[in-house]
Backbone as a printed PyTorch tensor [residue, N CA C, xyz], in Angstrom:
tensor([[[ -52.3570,  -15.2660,  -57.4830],
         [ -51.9530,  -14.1510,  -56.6460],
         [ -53.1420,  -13.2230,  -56.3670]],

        [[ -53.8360,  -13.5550,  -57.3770],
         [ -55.6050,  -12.2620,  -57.3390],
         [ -55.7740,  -12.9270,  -55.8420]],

        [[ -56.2950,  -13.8470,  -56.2080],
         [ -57.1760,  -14.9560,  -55.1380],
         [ -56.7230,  -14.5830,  -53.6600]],

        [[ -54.8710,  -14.6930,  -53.5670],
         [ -54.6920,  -14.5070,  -52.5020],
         [ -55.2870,  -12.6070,  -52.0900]],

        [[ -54.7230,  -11.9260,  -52.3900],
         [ -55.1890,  -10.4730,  -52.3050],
         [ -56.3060,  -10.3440,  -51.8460]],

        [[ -57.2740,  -11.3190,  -52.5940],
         [ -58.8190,  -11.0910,  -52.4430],
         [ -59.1180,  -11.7810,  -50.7260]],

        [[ -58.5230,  -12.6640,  -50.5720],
         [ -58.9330,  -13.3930,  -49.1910],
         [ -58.3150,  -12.5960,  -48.4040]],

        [[ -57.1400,  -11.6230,  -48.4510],
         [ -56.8660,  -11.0600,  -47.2630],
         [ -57.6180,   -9.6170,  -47.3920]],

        [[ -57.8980,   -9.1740,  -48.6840],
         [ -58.7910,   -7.9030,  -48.4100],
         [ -60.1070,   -8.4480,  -47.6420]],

        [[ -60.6770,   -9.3570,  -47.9510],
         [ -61.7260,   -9.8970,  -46.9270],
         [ -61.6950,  -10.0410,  -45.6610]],

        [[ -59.8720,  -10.7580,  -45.3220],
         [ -60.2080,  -10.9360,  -43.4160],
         [ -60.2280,   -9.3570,  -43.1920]],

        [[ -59.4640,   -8.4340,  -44.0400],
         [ -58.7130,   -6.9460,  -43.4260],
         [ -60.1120,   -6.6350,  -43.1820]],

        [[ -61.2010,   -6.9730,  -44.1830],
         [ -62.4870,   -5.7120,  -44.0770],
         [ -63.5740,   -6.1840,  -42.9320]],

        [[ -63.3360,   -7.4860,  -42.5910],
         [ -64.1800,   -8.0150,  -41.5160],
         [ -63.9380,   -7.3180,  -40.0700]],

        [[ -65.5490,   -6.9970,  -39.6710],
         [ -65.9570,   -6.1520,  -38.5850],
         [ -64.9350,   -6.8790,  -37.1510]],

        [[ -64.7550,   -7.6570,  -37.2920],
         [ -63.8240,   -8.0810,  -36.3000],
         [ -62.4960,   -7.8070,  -36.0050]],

        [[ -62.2970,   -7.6060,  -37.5740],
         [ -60.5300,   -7.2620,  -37.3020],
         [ -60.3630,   -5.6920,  -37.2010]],

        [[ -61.5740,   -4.9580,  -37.6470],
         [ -61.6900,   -3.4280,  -37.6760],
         [ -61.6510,   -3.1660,  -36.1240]],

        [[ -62.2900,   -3.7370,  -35.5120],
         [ -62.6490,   -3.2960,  -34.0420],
         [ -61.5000,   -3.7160,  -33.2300]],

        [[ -60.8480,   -4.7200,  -33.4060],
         [ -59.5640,   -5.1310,  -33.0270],
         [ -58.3440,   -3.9040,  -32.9730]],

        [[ -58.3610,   -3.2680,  -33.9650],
         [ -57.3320,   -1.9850,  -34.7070],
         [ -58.1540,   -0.8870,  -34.2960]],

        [[ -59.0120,   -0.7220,  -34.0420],
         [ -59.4700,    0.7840,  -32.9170],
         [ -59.5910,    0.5530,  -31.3170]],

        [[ -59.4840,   -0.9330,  -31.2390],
         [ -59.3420,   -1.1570,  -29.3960],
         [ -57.3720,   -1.1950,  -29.2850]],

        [[ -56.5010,   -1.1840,  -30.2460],
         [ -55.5820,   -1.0620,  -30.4790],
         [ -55.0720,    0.1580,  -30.1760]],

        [[ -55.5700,    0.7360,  -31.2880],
         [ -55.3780,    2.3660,  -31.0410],
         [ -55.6450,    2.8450,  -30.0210]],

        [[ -57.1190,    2.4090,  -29.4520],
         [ -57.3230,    3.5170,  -28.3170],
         [ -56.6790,    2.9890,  -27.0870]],

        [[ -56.1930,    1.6600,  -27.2210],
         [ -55.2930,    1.1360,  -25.9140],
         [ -53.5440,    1.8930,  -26.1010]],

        [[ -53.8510,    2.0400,  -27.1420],
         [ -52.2960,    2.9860,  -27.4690],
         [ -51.9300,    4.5010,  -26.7090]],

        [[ -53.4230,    5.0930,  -27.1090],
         [ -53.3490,    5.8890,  -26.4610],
         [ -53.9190,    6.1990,  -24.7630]],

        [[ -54.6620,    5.0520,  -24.5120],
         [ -55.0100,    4.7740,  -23.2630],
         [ -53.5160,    4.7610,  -21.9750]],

        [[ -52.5960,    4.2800,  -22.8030],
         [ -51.3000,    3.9780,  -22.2130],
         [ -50.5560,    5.1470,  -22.3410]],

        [[ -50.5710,    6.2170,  -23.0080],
         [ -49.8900,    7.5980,  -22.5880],
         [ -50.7630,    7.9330,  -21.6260]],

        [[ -52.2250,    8.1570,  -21.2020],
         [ -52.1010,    8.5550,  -20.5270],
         [ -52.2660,    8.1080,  -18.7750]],

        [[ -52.1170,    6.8520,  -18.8280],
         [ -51.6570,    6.0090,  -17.7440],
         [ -49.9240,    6.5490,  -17.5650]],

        [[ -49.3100,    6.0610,  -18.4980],
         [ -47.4190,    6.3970,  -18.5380],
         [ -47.7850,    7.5180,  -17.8390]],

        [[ -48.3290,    9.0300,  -18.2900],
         [ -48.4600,   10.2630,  -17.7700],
         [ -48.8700,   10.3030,  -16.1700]],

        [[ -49.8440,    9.3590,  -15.9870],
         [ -50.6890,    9.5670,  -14.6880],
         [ -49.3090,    9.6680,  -13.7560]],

        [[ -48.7680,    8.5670,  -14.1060],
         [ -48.1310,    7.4770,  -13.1530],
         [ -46.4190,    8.2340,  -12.8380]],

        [[ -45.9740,    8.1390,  -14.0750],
         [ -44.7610,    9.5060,  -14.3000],
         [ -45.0500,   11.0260,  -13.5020]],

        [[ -46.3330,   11.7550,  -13.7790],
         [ -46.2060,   13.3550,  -13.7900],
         [ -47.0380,   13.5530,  -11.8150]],

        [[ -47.9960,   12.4000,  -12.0650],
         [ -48.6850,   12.5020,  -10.8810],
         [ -48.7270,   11.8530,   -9.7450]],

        [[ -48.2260,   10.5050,  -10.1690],
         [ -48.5780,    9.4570,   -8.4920],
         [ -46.8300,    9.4530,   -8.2130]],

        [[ -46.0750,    9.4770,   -8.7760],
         [ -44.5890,    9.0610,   -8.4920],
         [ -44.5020,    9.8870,   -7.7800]],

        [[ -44.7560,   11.5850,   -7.9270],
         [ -44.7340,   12.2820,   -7.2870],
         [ -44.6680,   12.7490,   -6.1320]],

        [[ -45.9960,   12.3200,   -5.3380],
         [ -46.4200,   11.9270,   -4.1580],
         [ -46.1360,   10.9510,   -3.6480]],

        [[ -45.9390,    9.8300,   -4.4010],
         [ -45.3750,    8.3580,   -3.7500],
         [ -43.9310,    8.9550,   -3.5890]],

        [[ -43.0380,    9.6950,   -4.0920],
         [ -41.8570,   10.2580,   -3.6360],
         [ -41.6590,   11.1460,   -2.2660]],

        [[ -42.3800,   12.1590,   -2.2680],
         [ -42.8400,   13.1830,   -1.2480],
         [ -42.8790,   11.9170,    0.2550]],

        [[ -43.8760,   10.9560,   -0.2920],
         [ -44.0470,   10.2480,    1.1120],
         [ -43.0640,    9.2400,    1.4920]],

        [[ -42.0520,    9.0090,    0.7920],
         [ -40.9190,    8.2280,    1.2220],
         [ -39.4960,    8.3890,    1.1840]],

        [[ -39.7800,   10.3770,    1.2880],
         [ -38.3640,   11.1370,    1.6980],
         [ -38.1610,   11.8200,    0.9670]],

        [[ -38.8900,   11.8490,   -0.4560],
         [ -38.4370,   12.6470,   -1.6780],
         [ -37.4860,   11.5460,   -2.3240]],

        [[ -37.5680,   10.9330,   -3.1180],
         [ -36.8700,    9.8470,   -3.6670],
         [ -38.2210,    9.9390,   -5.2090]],

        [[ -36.7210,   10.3980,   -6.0270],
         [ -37.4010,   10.5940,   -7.9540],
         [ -37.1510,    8.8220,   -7.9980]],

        [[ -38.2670,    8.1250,   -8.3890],
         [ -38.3290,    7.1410,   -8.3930],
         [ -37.9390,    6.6350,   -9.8940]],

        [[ -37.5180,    7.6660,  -11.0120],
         [ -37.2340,    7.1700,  -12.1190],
         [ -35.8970,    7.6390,  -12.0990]],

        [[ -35.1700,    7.8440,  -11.3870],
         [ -34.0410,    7.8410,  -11.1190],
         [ -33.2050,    6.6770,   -9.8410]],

        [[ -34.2240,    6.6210,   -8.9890],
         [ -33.6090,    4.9360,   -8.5630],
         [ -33.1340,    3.7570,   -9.2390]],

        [[ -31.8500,    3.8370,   -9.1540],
         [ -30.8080,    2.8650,  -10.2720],
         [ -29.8540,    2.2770,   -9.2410]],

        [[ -29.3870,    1.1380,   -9.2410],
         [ -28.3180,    0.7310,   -8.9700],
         [ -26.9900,    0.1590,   -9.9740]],

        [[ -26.2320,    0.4400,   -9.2760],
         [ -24.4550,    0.4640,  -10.7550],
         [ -24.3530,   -0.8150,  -11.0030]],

        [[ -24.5170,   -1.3280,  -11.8090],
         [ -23.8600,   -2.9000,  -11.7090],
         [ -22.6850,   -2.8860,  -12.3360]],

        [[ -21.8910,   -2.1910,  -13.1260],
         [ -20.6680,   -1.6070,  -13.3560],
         [ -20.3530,   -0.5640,  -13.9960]],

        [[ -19.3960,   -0.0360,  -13.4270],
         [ -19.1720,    1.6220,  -13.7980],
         [ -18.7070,    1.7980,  -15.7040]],

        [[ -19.0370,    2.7770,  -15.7750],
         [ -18.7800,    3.1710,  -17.1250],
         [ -17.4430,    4.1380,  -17.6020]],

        [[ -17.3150,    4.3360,  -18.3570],
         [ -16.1950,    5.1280,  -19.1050],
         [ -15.8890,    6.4190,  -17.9060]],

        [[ -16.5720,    6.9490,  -17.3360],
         [ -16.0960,    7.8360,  -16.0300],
         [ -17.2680,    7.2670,  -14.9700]],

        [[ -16.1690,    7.3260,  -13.9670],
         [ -16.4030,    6.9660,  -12.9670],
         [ -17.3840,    7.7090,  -12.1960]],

        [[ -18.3950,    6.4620,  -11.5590],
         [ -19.6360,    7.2070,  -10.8300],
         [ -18.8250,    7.8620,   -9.2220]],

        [[ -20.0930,    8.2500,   -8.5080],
         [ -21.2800,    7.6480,   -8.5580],
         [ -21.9310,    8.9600,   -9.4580]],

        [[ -23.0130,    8.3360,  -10.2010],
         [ -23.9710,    9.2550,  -11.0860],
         [ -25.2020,    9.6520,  -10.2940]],

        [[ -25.4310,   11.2200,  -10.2940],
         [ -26.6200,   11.6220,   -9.9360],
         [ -27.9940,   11.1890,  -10.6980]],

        [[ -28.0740,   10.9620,  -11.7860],
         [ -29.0120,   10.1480,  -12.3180],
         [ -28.8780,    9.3900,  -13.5270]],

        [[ -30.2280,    8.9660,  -13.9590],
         [ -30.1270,    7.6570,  -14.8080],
         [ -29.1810,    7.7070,  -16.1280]],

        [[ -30.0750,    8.9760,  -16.4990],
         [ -29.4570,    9.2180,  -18.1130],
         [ -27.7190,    9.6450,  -17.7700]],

        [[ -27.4140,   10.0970,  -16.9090],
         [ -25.6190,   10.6020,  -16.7590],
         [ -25.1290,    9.3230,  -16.7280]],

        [[ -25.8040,    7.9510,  -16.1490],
         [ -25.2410,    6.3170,  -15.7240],
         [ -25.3310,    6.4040,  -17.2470]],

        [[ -26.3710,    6.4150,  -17.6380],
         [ -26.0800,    5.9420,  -19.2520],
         [ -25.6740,    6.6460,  -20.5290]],

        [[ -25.2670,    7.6420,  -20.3340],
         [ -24.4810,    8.4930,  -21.1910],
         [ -22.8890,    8.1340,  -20.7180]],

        [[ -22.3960,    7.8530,  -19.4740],
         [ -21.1210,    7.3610,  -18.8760],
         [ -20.8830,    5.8530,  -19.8670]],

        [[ -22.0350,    5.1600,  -19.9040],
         [ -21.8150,    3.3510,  -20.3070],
         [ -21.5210,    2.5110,  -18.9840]],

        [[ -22.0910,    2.8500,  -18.2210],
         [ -22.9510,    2.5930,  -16.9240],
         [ -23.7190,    1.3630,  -16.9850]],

        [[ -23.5640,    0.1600,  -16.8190],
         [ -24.5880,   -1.0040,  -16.7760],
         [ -25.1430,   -1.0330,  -15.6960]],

        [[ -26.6430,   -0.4430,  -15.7420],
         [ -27.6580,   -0.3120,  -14.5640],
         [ -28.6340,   -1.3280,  -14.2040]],

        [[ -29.0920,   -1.2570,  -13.1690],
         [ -30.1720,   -2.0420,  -12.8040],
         [ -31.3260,   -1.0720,  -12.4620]],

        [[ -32.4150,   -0.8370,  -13.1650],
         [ -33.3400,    0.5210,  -13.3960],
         [ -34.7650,   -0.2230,  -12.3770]],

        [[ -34.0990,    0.0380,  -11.0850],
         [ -35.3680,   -0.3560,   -9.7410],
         [ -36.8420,    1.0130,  -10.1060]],

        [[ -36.3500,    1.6640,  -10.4620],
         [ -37.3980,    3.1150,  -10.5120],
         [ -38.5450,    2.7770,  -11.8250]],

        [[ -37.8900,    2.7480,  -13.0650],
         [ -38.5260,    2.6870,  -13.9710],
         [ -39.3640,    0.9740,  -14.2750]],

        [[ -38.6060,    0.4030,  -13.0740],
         [ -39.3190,   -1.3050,  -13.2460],
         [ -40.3420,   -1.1530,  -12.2970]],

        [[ -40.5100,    0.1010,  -10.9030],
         [ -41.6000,    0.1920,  -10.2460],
         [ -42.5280,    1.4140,  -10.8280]],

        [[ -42.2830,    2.2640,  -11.9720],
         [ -43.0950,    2.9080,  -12.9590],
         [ -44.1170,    2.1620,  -13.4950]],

        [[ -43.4340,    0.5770,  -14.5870],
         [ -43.9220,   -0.4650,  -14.7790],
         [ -45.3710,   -0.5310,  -14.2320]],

        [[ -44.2590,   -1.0110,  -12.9750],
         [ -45.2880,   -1.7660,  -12.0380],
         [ -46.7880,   -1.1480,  -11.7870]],

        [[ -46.0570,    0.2570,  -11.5820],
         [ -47.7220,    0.9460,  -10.7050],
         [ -48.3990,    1.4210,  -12.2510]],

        [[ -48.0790,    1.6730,  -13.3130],
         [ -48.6920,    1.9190,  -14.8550],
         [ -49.3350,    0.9230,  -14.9240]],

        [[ -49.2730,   -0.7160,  -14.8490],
         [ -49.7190,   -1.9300,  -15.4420],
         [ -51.1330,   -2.4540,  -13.5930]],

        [[ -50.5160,   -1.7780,  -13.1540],
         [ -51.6300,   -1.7210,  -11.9070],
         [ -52.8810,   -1.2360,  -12.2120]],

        [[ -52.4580,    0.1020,  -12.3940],
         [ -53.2330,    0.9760,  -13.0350],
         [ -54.6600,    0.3540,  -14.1870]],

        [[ -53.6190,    0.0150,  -15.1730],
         [ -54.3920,   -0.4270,  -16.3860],
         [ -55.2740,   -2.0010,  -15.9680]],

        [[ -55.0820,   -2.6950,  -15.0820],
         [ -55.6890,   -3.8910,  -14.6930],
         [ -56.6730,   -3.5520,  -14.2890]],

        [[ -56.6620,   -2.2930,  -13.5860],
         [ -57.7810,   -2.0870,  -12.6940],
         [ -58.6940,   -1.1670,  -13.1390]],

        [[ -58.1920,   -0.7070,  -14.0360],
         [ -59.7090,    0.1420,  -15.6610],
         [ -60.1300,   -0.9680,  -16.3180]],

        [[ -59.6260,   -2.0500,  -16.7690],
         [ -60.1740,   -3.4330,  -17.4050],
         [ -60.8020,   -3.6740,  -16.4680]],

        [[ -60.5250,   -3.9820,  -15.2120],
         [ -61.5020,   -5.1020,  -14.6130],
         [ -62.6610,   -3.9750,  -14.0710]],

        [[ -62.6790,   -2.6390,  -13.7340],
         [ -63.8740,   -1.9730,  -13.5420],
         [ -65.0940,   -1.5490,  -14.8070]],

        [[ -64.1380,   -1.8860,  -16.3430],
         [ -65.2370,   -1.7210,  -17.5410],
         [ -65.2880,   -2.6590,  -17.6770]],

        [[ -64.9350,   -4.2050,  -17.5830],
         [ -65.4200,   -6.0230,  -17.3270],
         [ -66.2190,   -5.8260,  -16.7790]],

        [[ -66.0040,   -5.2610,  -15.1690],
         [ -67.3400,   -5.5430,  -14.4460],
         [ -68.8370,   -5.0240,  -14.6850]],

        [[ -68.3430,   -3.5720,  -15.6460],
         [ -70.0170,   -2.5260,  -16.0320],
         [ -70.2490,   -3.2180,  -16.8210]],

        [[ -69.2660,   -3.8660,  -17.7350],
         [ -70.1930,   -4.6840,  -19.0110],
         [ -70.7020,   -5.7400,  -18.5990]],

        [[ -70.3100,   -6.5980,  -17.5430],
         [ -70.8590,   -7.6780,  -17.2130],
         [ -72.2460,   -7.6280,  -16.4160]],

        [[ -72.1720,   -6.5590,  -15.7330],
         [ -73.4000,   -6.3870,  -15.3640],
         [ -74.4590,   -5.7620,  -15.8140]],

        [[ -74.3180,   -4.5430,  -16.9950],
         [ -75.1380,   -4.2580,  -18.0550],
         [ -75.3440,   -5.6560,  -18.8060]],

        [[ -74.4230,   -6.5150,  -18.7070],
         [ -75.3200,   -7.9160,  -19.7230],
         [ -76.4260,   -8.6110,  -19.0150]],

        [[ -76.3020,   -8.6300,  -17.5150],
         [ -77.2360,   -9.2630,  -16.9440],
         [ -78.1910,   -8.4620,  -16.5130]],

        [[ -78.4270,   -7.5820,  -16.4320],
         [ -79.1450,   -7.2620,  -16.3900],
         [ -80.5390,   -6.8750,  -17.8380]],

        [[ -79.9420,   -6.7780,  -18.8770],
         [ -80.3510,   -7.5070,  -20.3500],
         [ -81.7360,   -8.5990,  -19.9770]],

        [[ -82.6610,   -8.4580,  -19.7000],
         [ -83.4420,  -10.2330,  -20.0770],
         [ -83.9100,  -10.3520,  -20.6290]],

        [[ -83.5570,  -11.5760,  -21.0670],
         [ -83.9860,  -12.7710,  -22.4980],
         [ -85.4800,  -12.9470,  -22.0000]],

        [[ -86.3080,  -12.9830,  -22.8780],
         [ -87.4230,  -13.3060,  -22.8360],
         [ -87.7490,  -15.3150,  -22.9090]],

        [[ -87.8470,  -16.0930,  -21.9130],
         [ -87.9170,  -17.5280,  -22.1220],
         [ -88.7570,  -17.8520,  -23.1160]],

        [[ -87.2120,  -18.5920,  -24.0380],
         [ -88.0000,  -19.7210,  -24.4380],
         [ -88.6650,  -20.3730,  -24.3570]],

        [[ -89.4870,  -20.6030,  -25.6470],
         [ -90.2650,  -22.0270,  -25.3330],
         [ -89.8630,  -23.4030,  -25.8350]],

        [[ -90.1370,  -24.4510,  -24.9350],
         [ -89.6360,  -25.9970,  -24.8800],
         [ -89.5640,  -25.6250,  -26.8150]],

        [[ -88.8790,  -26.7310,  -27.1510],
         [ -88.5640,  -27.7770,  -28.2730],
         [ -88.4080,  -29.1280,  -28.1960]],

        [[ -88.5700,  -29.4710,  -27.1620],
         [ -88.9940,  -30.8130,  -26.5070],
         [ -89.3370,  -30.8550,  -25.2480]],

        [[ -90.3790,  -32.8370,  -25.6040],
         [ -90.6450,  -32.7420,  -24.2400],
         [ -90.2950,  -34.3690,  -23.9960]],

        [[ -90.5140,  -34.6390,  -22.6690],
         [ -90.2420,  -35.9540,  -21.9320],
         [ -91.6790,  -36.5600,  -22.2670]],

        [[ -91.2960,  -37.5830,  -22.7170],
         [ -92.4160,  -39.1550,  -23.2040],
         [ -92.6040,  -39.6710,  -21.2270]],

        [[ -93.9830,  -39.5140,  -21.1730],
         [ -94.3400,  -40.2180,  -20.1560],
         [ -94.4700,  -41.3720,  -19.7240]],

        [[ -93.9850,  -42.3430,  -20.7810],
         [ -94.3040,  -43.6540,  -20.8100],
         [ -92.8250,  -44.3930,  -20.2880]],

        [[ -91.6890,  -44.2070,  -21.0110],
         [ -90.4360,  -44.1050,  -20.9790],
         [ -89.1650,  -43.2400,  -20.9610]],

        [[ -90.0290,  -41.8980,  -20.3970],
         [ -89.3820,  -40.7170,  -20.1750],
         [ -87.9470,  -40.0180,  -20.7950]],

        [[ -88.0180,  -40.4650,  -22.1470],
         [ -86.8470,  -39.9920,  -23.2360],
         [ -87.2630,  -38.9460,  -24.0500]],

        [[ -86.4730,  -37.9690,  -24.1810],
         [ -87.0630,  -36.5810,  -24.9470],
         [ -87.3070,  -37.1490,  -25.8320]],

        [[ -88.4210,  -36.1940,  -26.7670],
         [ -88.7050,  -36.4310,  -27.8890],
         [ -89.2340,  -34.5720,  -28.6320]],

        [[ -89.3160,  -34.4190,  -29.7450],
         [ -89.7240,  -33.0890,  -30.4130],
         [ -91.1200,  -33.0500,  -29.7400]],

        [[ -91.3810,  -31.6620,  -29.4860],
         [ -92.8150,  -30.9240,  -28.7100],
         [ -93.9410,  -31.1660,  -29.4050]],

        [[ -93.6920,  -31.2940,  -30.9420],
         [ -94.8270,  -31.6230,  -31.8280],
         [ -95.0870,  -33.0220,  -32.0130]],

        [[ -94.1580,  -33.8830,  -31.3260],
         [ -94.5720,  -35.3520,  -31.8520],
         [ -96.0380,  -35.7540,  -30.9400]],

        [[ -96.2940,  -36.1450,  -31.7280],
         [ -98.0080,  -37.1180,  -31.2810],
         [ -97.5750,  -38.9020,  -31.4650]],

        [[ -96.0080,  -39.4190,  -31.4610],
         [ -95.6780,  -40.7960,  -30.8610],
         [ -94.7440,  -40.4380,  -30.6810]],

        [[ -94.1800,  -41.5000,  -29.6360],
         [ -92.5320,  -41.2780,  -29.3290],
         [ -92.0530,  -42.1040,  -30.1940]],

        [[ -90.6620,  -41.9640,  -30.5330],
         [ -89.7000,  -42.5350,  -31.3230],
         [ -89.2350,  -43.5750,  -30.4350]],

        [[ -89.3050,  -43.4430,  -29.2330],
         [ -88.6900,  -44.6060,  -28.8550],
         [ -89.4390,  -45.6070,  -28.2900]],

        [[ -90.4730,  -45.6750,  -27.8720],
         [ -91.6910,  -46.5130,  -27.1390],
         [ -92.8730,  -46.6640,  -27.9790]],

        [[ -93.0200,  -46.1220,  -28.8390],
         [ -93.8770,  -45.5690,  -29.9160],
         [ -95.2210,  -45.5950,  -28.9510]],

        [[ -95.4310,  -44.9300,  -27.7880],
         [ -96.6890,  -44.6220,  -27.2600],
         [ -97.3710,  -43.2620,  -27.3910]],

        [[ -98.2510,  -43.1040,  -27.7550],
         [ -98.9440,  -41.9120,  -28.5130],
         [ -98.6880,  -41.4480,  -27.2080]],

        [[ -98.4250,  -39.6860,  -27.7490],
         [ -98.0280,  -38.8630,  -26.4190],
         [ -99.8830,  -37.8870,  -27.0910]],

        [[ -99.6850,  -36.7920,  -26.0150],
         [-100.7890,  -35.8170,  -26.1880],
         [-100.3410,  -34.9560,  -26.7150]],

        [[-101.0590,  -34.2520,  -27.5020],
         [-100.1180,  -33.0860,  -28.1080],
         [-100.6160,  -31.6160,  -27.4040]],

        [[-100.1160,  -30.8400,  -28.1970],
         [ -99.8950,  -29.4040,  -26.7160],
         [-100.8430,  -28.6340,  -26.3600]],

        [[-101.8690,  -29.5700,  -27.4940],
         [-103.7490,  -28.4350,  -26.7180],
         [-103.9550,  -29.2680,  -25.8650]],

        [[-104.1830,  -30.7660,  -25.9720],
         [-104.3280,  -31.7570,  -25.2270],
         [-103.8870,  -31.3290,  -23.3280]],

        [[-102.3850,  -31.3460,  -23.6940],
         [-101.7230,  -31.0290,  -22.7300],
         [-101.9380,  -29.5960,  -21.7380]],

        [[-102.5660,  -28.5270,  -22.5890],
         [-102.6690,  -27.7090,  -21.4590],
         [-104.0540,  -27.5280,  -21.2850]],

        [[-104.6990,  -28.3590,  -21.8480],
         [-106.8830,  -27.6250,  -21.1010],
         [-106.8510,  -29.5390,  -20.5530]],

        [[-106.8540,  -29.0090,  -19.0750],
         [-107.1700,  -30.4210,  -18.2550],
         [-108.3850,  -30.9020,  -18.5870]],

        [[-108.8430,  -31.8020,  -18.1270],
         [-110.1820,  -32.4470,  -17.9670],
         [-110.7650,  -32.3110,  -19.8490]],

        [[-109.8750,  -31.9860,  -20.8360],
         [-110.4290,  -32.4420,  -22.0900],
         [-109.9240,  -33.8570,  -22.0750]],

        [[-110.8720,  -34.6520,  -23.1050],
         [-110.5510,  -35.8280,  -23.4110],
         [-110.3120,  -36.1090,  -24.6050]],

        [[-109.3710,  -36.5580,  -25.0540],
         [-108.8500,  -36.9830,  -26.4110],
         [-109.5980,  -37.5350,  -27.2550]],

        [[-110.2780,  -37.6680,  -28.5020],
         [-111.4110,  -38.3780,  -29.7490],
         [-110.5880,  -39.0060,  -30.6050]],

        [[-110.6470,  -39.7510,  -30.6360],
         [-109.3860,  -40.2360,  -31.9230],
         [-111.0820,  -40.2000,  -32.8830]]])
């Protein structure tokens, strides 16, 4: 039972699962204040421009409840026992999860392009192509493994016009 304890205090303390549980959190709270935006500020105006219509109150009855509608709004449908169909709060949803797609994909895109713009300094080879039978081989070999024809090695190879002394 130690053993087990001990392997999960290990995954718990790994930097991976820590950062996991603060992109958690702060997506927790990232989402009040999207819910807020979307509730206090855009419904608002998206109401104003299509007659004045409280969009978290757009419900339709799908059957009446203990007193009879019609109900001026949601919570009276459901304090009655009102089985609703909640069109308002499923287009709340909608424009909240809009919202949030489109803060991911604009901090995707800064990170993606802060990565490229990042440059790697090039490598250098770890192999090269055998001239004889043109199959890689390691940069340091002086024969190929597969043709066994002595290759040049890499001083050889870059001051032209030297000639090799065995």
């Amino acid at each position: 039972m130690a053993k087990f304890f001990k392997e999960f205090r290990e995954f718990a303390v790994k930097g991976n699962v820590i950062d996991m549980a603060v992109g958690i959190i702060i997506g927790g709270a990232f989402t009040l204040i999207v819910q807020s935006l979307v509730k206090d500020v855009m419904n608002p105006v998206i109401g104003l421009l299509v007659g004045g219509i409280d969009f978290s109150n757009l419900f339709i009855v799908l059957r009446e409840g203990a007193a009879a509608g019609p109900y001026p709004t949601l919570a009276a449908a459901q304090a009655a026992g009102a089985v609703t169909l909640n069109l308002g709060l499923f287009l709340n949803a909608v424009v909240s999860f809009t919202i949030v797609a489109f803060v991911v994909f604009m901090l995707v895109r800064t990170i993606n392009r802060l990565k490229r713009e990042e440059v790697e300094a090039p490598k250098s080879p770890v192999e090269k192509s055998c001239p004889y039978c043109f199959m890689t081989v390691p940069i340091k070999a002086t024969r190929c493994g597969h043709c066994t024809s002595e290759l040049a090695t890499a001083d050889e190879q870059t001051s032209p016009g030297s000639t090799a002394t065995s």
